[in-house]
N, C-alpha and C positions, 0 to 999 in steps of 0.2 A: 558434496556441495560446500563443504567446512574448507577445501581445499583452494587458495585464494584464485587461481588459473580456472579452476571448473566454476565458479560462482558467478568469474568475471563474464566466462566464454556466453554462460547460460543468461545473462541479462544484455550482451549485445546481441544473442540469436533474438532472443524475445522483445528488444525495446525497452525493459521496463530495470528500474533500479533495483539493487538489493543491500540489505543491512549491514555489510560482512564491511566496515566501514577500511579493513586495509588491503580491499580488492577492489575500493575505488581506483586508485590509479592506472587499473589493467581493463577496465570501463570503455569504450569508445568516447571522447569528445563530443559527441554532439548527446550524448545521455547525459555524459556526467556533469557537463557544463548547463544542461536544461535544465533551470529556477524550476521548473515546477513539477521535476521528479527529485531532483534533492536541493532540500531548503536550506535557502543562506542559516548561519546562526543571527543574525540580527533577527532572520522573522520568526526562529522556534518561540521565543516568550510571547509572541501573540497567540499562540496557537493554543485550540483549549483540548482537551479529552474528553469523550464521551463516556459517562457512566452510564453501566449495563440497568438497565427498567427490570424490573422486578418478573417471576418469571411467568405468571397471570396476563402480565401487561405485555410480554413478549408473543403468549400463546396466544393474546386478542389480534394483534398486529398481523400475523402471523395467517390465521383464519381469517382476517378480515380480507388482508391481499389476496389470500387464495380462492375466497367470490370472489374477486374482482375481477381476477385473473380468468375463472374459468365462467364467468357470466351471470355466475348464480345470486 
């Protein structure tokens, strides 16, 4: 996947972008040119990060979805 031909091949079979930023070029055009699989640099500074919730508040989240999920 490190190989920039297999990374390219493996995100036009699937549609979807990948990190390997000097196996964009080998990308199909209509991925690589699509804003909203890879983002202009103008918009990366608006963009914020999520910090990970502490791991209590994970395990609540986490339990809570899975009554949800299964009816309980």
């Amino acid at each position: 996947m490190m190989r920039l031909e297999v990374i390219a091949k493996a995100s036009n079979a699937i549609g979807y972008p990948n990190a390997n930023k000097d196996a964009t070029p080998l990308v199909d055009a209509s991925i690589r040119d699509n804003p909203n699989m890879y983002v202009s640099q103008d918009v990366l500074p608006s963009l914020i990060v999520l910090k990970s919730l502490p791991q209590g508040v994970e395990r609540m989240c986490i339990r809570t979805w899975s009554a949800i999920r299964t009816g309980m």
